[in-house]
N, C-alpha and C positions, 0 to 999 in steps of 0.2 A: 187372312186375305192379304194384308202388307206383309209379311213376312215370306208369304211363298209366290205375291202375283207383284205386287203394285210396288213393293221394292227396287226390283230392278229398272220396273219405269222410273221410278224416282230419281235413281241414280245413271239413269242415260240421258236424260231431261237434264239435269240440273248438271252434268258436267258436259254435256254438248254445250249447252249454253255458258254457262264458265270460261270455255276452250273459247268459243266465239269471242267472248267479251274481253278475256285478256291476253287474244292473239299478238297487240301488240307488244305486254309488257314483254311475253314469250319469245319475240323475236328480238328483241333490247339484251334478253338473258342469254338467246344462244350467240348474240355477238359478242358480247362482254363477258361470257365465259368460256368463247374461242380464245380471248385476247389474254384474261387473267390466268386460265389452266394451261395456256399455252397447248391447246389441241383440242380435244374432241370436248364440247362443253356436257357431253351428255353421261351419266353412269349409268350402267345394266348390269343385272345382280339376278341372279335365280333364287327363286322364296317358293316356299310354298302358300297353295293356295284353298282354297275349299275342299274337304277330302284329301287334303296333300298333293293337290294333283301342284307340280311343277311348273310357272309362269316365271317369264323375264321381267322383272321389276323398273322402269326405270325412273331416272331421277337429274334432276342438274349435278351433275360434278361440284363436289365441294372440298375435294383433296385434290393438290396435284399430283403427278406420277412419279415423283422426284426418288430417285433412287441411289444404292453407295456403290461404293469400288467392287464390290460381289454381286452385283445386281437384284438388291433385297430392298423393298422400299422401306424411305426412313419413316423413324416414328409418327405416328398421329399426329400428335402437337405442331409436327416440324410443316409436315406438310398441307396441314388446316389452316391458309395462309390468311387475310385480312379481308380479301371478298370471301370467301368460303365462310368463314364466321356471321358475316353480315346475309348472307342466304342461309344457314340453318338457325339463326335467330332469326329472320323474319319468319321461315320456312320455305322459303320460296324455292329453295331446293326439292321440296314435294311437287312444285306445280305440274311434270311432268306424268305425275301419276295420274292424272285425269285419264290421260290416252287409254292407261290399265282397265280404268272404270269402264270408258266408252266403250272398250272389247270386250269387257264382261270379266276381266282376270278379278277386278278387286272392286268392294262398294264404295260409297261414301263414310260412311260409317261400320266400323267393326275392329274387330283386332286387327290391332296392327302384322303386317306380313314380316314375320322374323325370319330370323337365317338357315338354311337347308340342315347346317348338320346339328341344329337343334332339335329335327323331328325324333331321333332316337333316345332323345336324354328326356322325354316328356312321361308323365306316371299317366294313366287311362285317364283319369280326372281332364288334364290338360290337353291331352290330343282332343278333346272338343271343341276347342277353340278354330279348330278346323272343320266343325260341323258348319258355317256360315265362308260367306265371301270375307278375305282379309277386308281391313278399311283402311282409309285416307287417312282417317281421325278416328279415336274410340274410347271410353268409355277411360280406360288407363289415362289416355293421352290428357283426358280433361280432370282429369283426379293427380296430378304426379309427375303425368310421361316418367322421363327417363330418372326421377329424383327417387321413384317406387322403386320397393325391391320387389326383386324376379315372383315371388309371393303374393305378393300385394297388386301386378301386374296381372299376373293369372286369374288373381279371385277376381280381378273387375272384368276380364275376359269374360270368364265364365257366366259372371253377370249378367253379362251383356245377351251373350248367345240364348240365354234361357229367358230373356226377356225385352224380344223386340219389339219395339214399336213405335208410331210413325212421332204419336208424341215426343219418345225418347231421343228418336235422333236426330229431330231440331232441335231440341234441347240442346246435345251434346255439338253439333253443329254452331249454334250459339256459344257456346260455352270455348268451343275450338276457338272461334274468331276472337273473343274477349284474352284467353290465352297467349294467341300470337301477338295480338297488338301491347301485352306486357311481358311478352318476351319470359316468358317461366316455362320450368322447366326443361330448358333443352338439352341439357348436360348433367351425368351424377355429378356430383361433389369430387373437384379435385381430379375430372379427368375432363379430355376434350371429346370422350366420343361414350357412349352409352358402353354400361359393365357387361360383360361376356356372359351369357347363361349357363353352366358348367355340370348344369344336372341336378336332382332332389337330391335330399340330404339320405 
């Protein structure tokens, strides 16, 4: 019954409400990252989503667009400037993803929505993970996030899908917020942006 009816209520519920409540920090963010990104404060990104189906992602900008003499933008590092850092440790570059929920692209809870042209490099096992709505927050994210490897990422995916329930995702909801307020896991080791997924062995 939560997993195929009152789910969805849950996650229209709790991120209208959310949106409500931190409309102002929302509008603090899109001026301070007109003024820091120097343009458009907002990112959109195509992921897949439930069944693969194709949704626009978005998110606060937390790279600028800074590019070289060739028109190739420069490295991660370079352009992952001193506000950028400070909203993907708090997270608050997710905040945007609420709008996702309210439309129905993604839940609260589930796997995280990964990049388009990972769908191809996935073994049948893992194309599951698109049996449910992506989520805000999951199951990985409060076990690891980005410190798991691609392995260890999937099997808590998997986890997850074959085992929802409303207990679990307060749980994990809990567990998110305890996460962000100590600032773990948002980076592997020795890079500024999560490792590439490049396929099964």
């Amino acid at each position: 019954m939560y997993k195929n009816c009152l789910k969805r209520v849950f996650d229209f519920l709790l991120s209208l409400i959310a949106l409500i409540l931190l409309s102002p920090l929302f509008l603090v963010l899109i001026v301070l990252g007109r003024i820091k990104m120097k343009g458009n404060p907002f990112f959109t990104q195509e992921r897949p989503g439930k069944d693969g189906k194709i949704f626009r992602l978005i998110k606060f900008r937390s790279m600028t667009e800074e590019k070289d003499e060739n028109g190739n933008y420069l490295p991660d590092e370079i352009r992952l400037n001193r506000y950028g850092k400070k909203l993907r440790s708090s997270s608050l570059d997710e905040l945007p993803e609420l709008l996702n929920i309210l439309k129905g692209d993604m839940a609260i809870v589930g796997p995280r929505p990964l990049l388009v042209q990972y769908l191809p490099l996935y073994n049948e096992e893992q194309r599951h993970r698109h049996d449910v709505r992506p989520g805000l927050t999951g199951l990985a994210q409060v076990n690891g996030r980005n410190l798991l490897s691609w392995d260890d990422k999937f099997k808590y995916d998997l986890m997850y899908v074959n085992n929802i329930t409303l207990l679990g995702d307060l749980g994990i909801i809990l567990k998110t917020v305890k996460n962000v307020l100590k600032h773990e896991g948002i980076n592997a080791e020795g890079s500024s942006t999560a490792d590439l997924f490049t396929g099964n062995n």
